[in-house]
TORKOL-4160 file (C-alpha; in steps of 0.2 Angstrom, whole numbers, padded with zeros to 4 digits, m for minus):
348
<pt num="1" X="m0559" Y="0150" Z="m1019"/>
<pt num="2" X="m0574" Y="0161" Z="m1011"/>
<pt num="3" X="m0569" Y="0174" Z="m0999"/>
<pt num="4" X="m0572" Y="0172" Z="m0982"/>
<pt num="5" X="m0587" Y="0181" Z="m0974"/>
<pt num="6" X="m0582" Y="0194" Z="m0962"/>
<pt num="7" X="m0590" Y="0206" Z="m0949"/>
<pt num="8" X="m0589" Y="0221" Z="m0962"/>
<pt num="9" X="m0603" Y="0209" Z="m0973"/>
<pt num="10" X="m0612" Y="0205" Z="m0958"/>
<pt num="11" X="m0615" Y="0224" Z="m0954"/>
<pt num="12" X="m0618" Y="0229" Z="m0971"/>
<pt num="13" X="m0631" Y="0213" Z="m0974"/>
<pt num="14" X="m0639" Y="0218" Z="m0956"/>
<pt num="15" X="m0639" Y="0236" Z="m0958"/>
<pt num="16" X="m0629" Y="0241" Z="m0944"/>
<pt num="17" X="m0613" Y="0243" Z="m0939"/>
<pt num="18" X="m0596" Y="0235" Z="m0939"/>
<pt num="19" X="m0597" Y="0239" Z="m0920"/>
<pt num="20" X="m0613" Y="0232" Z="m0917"/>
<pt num="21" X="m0605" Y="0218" Z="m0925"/>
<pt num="22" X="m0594" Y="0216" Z="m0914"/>
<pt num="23" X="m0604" Y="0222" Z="m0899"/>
<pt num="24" X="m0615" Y="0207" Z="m0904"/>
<pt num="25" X="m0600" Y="0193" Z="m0904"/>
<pt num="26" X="m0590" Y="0200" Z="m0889"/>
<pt num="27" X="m0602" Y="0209" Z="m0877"/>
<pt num="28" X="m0620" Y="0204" Z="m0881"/>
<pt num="29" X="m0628" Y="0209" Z="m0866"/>
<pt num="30" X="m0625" Y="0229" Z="m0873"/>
<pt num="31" X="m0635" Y="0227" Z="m0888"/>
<pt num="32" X="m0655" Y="0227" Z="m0888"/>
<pt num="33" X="m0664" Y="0213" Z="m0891"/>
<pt num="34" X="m0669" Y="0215" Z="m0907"/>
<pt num="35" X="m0653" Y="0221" Z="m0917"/>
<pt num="36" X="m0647" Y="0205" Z="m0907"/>
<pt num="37" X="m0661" Y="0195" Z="m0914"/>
<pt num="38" X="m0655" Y="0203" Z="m0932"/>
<pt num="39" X="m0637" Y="0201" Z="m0933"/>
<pt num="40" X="m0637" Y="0184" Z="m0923"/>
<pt num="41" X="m0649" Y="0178" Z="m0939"/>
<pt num="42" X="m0638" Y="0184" Z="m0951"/>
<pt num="43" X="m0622" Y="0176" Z="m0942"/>
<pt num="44" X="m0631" Y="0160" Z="m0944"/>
<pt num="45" X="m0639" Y="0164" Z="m0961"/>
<pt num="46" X="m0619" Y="0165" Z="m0968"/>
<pt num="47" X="m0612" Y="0152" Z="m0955"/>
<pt num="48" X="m0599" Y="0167" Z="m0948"/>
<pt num="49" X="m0585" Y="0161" Z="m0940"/>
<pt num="50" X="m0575" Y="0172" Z="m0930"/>
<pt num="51" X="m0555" Y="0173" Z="m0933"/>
<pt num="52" X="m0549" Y="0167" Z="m0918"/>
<pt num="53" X="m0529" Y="0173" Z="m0922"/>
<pt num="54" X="m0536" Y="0188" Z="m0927"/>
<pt num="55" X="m0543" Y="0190" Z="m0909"/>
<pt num="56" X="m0527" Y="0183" Z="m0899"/>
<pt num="57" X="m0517" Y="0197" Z="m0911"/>
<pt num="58" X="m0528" Y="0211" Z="m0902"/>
<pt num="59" X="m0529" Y="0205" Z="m0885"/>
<pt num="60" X="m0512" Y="0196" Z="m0884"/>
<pt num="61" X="m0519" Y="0182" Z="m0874"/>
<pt num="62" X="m0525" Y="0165" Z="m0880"/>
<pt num="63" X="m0538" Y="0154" Z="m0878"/>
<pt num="64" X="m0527" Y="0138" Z="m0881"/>
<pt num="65" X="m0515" Y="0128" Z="m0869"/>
<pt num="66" X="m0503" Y="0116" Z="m0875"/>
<pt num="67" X="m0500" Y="0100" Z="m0868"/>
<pt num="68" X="m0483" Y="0090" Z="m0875"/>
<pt num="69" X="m0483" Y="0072" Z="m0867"/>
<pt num="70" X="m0468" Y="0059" Z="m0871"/>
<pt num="71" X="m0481" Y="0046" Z="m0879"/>
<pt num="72" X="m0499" Y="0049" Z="m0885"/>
<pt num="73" X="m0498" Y="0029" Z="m0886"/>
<pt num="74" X="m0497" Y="0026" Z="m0870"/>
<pt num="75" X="m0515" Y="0028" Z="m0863"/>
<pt num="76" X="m0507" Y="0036" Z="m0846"/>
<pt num="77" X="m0504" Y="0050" Z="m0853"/>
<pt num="78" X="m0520" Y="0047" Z="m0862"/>
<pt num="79" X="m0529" Y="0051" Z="m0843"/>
<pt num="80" X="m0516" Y="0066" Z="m0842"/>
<pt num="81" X="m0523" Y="0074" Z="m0858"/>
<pt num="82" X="m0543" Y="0068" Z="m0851"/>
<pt num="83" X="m0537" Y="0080" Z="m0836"/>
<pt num="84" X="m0529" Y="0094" Z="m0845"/>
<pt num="85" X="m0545" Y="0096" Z="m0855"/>
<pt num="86" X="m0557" Y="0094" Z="m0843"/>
<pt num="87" X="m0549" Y="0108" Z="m0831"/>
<pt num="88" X="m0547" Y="0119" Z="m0849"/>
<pt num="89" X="m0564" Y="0118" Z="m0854"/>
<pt num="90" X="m0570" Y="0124" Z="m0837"/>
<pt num="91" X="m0561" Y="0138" Z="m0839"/>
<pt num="92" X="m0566" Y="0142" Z="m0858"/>
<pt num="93" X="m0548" Y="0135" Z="m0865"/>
<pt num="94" X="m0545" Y="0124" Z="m0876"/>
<pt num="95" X="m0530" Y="0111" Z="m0876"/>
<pt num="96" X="m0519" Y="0107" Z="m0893"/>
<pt num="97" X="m0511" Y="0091" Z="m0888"/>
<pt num="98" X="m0492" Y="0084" Z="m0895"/>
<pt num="99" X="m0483" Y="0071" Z="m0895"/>
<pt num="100" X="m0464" Y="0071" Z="m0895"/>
<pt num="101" X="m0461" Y="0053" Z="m0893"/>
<pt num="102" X="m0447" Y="0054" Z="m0881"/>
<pt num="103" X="m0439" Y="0064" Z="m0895"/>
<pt num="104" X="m0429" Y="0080" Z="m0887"/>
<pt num="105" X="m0428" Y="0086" Z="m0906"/>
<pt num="106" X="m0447" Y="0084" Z="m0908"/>
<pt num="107" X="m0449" Y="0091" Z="m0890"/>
<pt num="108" X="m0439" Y="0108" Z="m0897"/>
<pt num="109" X="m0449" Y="0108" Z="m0912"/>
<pt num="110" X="m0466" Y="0106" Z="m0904"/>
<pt num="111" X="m0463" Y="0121" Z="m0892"/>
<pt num="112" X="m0457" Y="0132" Z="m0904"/>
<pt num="113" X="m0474" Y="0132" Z="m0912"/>
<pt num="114" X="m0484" Y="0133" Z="m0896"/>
<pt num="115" X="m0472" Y="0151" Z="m0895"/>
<pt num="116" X="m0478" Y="0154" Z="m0912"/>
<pt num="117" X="m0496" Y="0151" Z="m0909"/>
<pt num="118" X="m0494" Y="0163" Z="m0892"/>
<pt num="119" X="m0502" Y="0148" Z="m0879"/>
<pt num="120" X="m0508" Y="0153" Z="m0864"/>
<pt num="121" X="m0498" Y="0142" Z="m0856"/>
<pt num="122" X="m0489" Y="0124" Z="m0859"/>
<pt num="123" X="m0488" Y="0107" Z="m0849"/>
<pt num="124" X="m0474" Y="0097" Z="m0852"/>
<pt num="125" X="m0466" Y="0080" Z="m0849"/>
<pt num="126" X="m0449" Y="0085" Z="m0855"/>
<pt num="127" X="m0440" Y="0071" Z="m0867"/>
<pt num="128" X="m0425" Y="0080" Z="m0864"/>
<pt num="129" X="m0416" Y="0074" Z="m0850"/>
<pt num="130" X="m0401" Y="0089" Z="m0852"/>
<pt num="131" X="m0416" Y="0102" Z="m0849"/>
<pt num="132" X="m0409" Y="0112" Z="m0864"/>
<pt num="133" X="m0426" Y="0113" Z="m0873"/>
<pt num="134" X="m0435" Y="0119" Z="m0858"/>
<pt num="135" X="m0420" Y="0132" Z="m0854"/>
<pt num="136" X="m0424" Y="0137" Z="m0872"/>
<pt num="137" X="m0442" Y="0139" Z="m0870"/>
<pt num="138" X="m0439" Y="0151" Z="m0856"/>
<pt num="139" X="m0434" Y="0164" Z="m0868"/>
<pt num="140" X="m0451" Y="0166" Z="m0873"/>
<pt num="141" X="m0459" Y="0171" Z="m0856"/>
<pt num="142" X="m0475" Y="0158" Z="m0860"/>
<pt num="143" X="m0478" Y="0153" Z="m0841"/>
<pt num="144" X="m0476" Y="0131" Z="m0842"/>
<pt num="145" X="m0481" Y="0117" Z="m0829"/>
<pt num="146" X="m0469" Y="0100" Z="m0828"/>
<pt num="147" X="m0482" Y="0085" Z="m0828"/>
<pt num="148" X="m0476" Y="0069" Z="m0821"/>
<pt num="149" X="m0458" Y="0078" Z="m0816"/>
<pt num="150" X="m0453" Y="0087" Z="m0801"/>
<pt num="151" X="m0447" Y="0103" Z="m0804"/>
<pt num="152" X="m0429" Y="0101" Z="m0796"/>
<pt num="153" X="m0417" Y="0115" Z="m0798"/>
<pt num="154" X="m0431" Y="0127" Z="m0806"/>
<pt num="155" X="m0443" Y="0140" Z="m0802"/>
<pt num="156" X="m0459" Y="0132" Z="m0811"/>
<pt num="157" X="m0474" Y="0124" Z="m0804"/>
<pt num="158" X="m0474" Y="0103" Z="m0807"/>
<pt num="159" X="m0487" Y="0090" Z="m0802"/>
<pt num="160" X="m0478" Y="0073" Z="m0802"/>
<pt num="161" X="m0481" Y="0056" Z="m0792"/>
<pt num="162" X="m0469" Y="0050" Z="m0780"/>
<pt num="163" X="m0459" Y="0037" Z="m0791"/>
<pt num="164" X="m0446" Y="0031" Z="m0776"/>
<pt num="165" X="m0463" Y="0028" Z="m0766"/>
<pt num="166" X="m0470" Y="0017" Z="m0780"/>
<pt num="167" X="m0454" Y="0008" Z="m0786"/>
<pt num="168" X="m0453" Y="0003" Z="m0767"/>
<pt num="169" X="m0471" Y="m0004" Z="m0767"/>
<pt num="170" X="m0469" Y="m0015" Z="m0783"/>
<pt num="171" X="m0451" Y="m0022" Z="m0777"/>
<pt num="172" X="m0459" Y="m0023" Z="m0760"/>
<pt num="173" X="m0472" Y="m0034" Z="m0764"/>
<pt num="174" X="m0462" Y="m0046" Z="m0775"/>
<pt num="175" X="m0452" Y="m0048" Z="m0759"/>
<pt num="176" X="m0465" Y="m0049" Z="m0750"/>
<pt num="177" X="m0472" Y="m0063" Z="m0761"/>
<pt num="178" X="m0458" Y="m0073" Z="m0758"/>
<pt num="179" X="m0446" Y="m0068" Z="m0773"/>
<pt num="180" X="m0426" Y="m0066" Z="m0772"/>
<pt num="181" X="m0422" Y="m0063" Z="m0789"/>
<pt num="182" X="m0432" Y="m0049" Z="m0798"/>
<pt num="183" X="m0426" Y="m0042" Z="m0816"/>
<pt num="184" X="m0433" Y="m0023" Z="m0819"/>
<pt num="185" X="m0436" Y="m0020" Z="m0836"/>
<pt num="186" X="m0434" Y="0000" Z="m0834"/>
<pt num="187" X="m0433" Y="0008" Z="m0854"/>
<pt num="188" X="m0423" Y="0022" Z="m0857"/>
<pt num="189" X="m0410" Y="0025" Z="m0842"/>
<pt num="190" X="m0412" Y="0045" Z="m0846"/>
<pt num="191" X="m0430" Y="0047" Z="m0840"/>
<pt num="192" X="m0431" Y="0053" Z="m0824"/>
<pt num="193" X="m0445" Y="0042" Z="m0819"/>
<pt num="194" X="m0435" Y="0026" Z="m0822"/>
<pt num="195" X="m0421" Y="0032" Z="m0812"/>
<pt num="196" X="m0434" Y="0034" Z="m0796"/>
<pt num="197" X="m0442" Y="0018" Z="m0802"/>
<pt num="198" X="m0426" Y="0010" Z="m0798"/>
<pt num="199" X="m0421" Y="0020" Z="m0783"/>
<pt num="200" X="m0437" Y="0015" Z="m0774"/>
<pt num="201" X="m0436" Y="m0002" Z="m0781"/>
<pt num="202" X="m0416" Y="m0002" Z="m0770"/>
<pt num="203" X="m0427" Y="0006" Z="m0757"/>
<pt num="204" X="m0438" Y="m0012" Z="m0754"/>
<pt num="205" X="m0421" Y="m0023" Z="m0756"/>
<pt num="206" X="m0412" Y="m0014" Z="m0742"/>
<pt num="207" X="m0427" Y="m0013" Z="m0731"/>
<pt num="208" X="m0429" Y="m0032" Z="m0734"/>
<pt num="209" X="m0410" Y="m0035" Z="m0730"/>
<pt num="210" X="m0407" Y="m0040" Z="m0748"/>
<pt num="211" X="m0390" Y="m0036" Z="m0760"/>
<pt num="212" X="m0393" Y="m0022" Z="m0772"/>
<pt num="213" X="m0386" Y="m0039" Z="m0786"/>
<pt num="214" X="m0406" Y="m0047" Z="m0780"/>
<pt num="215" X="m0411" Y="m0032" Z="m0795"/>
<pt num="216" X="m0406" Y="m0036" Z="m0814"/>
<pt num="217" X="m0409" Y="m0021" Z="m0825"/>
<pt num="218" X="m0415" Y="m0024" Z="m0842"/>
<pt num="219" X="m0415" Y="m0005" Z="m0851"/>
<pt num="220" X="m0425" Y="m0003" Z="m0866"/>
<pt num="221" X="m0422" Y="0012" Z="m0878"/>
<pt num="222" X="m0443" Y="0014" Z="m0878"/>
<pt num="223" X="m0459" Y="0012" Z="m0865"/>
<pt num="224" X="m0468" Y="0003" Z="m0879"/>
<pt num="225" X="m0477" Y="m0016" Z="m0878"/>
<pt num="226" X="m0465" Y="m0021" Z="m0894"/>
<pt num="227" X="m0449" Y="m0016" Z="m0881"/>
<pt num="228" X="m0457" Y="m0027" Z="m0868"/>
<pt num="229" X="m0459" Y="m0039" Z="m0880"/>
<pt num="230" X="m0440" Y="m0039" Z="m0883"/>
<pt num="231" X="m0436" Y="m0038" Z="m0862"/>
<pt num="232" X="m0448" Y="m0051" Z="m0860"/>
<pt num="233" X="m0437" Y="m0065" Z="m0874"/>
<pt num="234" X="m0420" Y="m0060" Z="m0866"/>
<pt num="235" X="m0426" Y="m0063" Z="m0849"/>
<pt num="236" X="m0431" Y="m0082" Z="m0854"/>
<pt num="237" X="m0415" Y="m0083" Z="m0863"/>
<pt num="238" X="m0404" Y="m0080" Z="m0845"/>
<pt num="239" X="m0397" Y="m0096" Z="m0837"/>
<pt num="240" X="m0401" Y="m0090" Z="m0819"/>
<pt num="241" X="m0419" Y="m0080" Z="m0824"/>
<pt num="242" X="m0427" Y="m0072" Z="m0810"/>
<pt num="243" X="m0443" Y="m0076" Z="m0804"/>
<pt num="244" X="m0451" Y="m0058" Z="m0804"/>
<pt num="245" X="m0450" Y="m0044" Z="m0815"/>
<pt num="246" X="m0454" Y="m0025" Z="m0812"/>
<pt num="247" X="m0458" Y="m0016" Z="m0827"/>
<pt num="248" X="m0457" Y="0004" Z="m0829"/>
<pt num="249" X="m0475" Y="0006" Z="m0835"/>
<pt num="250" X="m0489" Y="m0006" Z="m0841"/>
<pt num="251" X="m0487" Y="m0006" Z="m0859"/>
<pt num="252" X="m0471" Y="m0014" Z="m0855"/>
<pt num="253" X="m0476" Y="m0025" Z="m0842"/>
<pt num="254" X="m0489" Y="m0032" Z="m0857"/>
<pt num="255" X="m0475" Y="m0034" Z="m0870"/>
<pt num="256" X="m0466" Y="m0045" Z="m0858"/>
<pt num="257" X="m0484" Y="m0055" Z="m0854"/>
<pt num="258" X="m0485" Y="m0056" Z="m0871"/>
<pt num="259" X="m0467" Y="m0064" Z="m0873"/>
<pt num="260" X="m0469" Y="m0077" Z="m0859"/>
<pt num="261" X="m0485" Y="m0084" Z="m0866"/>
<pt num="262" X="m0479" Y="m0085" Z="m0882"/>
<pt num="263" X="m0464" Y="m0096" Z="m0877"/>
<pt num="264" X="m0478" Y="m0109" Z="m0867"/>
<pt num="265" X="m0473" Y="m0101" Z="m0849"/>
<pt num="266" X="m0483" Y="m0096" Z="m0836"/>
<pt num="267" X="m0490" Y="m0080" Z="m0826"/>
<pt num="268" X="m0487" Y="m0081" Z="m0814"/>
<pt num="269" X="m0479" Y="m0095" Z="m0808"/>
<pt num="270" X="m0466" Y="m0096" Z="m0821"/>
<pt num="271" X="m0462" Y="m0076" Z="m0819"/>
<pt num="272" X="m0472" Y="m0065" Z="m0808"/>
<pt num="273" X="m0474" Y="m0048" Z="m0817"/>
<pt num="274" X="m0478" Y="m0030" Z="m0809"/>
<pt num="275" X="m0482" Y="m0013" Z="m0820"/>
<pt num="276" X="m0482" Y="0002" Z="m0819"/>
<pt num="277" X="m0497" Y="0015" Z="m0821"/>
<pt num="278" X="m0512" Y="0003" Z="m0821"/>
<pt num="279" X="m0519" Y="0010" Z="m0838"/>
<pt num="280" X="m0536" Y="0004" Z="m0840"/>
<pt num="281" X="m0529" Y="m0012" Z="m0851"/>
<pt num="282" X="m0520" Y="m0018" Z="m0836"/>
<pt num="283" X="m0536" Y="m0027" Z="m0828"/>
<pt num="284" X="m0541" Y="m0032" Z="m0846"/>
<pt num="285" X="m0525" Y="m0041" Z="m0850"/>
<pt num="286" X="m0525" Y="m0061" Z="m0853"/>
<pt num="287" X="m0518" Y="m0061" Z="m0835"/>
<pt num="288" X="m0525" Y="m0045" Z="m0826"/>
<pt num="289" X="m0509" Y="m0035" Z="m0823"/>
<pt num="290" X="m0504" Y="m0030" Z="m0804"/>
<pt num="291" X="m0497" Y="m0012" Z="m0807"/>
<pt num="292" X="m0493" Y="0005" Z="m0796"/>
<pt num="293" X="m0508" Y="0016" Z="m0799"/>
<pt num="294" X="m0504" Y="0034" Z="m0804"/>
<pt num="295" X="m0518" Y="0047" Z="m0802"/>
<pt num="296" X="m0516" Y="0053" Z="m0820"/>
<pt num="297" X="m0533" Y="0061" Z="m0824"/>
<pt num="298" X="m0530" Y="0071" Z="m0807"/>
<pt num="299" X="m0514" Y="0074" Z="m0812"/>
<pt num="300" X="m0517" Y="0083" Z="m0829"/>
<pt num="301" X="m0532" Y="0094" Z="m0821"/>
<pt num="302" X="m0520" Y="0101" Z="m0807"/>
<pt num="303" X="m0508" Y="0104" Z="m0816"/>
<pt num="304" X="m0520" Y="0113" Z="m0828"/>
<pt num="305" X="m0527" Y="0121" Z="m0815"/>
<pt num="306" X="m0507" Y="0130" Z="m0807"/>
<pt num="307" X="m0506" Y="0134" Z="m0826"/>
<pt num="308" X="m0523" Y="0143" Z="m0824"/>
<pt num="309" X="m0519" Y="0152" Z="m0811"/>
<pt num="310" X="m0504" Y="0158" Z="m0815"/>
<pt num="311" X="m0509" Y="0165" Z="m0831"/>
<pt num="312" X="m0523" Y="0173" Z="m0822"/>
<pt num="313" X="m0512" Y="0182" Z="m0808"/>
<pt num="314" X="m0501" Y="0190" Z="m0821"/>
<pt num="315" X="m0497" Y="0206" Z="m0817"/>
<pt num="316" X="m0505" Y="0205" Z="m0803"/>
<pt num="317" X="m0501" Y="0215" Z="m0787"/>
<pt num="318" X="m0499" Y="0198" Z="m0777"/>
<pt num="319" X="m0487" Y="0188" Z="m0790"/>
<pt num="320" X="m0493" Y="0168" Z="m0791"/>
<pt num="321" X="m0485" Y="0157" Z="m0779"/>
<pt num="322" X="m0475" Y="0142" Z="m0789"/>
<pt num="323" X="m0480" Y="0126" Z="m0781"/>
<pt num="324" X="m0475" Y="0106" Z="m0782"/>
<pt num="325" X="m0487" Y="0096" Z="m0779"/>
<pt num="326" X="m0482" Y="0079" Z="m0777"/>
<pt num="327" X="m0497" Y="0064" Z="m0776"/>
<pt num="328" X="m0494" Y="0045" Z="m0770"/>
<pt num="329" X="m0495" Y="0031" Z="m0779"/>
<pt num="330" X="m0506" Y="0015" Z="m0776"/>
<pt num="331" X="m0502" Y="m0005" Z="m0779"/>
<pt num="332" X="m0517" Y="m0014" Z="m0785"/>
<pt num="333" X="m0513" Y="m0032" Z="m0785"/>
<pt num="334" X="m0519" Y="m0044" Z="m0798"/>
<pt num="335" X="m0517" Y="m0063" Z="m0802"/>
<pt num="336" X="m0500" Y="m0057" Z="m0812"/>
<pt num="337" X="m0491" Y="m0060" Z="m0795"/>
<pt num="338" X="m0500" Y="m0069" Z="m0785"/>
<pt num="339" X="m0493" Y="m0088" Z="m0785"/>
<pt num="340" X="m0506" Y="m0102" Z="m0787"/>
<pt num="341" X="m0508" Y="m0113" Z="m0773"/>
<pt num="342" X="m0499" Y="m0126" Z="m0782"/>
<pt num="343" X="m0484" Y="m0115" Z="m0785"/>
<pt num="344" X="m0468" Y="m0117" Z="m0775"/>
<pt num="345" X="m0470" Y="m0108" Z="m0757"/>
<pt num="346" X="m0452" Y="m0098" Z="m0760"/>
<pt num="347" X="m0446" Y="m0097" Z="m0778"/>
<pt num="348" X="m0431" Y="m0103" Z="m0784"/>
């Protein structure tokens, strides 16, 4: 294997030295312009590539973030990654994404090697619902943001969306629709976001004057189409089916699409069906999808930005102030729930 070039060959090839070298890399604009010209030919001739651990060891800082999301899968957090990135690079960062697919083992692994690697910073979606990996984390004194989480009961910043606000606007507009009997098909009942799905979805039903018993709750054990798929069969094999489902997040919402086309039924007179995140598939589906909007994009570049700015008051004489910022959701209705004119006035 051929030895890497380093700054010692550039020097010796260029005839200068090893400080000029790195004068050249690091602070150009102390170097005249012709030894620039020189050493910035000889860079090019050997295709030098500077070690960027090697730097990170001298100054102790990094030029990466990390960003672990609970489903690289799931193009919401997709939009969150776009956001993170674009805030980064403004700022000269990079951004090594991970995906602990709702894992709290993977979750623990991942940030163990963005300690090793020294990150900047990390933003998290915990998988974890007993906090214990972030408690662990802590350890390494490696400031962190909470994406799409509010930071309850801790001193970090965290930019979430309001998820009571937007379970009560899909549930809402079922009601509003006409619907008495609506099935949320919520995936796995440790995520705090389900849990304020659901709460908001109560929300609508008692500000309708309904029973809390108008909700059926189908949990799944993933946010995936293939779970939806499954919700979406055992809802059409219920004796009483409801008439409406509210789904946790659109790739669910599709699975259970998906499901009641398949069995020859219809959407959505047969079963009205509202998501959750309006990914950019939503519109495109067979029937386009009604679903709460969650500003994801803005979401991963603020949060980016209260991890920036953190890292960059550090050891500052005015410390950084940790913030929660908490954005609104929207509901962007589709032909998923709105009833044809032939359709029934009030559902069954």
């Amino acid at each position: 294997m051929a030895r890497s070039v380093g700054i010692k060959d550039i020097a010796r090839a260029a005839g200068v030295s090893v400080g000029t070298v790195s004068n050249v890399i690091n602070r150009p604009e102390s170097v005249s312009p012709q030894t620039l010209a020189r050493v910035q030919a000889e860079i090019e001739r050997v295709g030098y590539v500077r070690s960027e651990s090697a730097r990170q060891l001298r100054a102790g800082r990094s030029r990466m973030m990390g960003l672990l999301v609970l489903d690289m899968g799931n193009p919401f957090f997709v939009d969150i990654a776009r956001g993170a990135e674009r805030a980064a690079r403004a700022a000269g960062l990079g951004v090594m994404v991970c995906n602990s697919a709702q894992s709290p083992t993977e979750e623990a692994e991942y940030l163990s090697l963005f300690a090793e690697q020294r990150v900047r910073g990390v933003l998290l979606t915990p998988a974890d619902a007993t906090g214990r990996t972030v408690e662990d984390f802590r350890r390494h004194q490696i400031p962190f943001v909470l994406v799409d989480r509010v930071a309850d009961g801790s001193s970090e910043c965290s930019v979430s969306v309001d998820d009571v606000a937007g379970g009560a606007l899909a549930v809402g507009h079922l009601i509003a629709s006409g619907h008495r009997s609506i099935a949320y098909v919520s995936g796995p009942p440790s995520l705090t976001q389900v849990r304020d799905r659901r709460t908001g979805a109560h929300t609508a039903l008692a500000d309708a004057g309904l029973a809390t018993d108008a909700l059926r709750e189908l949990p799944t054990e993933r946010l995936d189409v293939a779970a939806g798929r499954d919700a979406g069969a055992r809802l059409l094999g219920l004796a009483d089916r409801p008439t409406a489902v509210f789904c946790a997040n659109d790739l669910l919402a599709l699975g259970v699409l998906q499901a009641i086309y398949d069995a020859g039924k219809s959407v959505p007179d047969d079963l009205a069906i509202v998501g959750y995140d309006d990914i950019e598939f939503a519109a495109a589906a067979a029937v386009p999808l009604t679903s709460v909007r969650q500003p994801a994009v803005t979401m991963g570049a603020m949060a980016a930005e209260l991890l920036l700015e953190e890292t960059e008051t550090e050891g500052a004489d005015t410390p950084h102030e940790h913030r929660r910022v908490v954005l609104q959701p929207e509901l962007v209705v589709r032909r998923s729930s709105l009833r044809s004119p032939q359709s029934p006035r009030h559902p069954r």
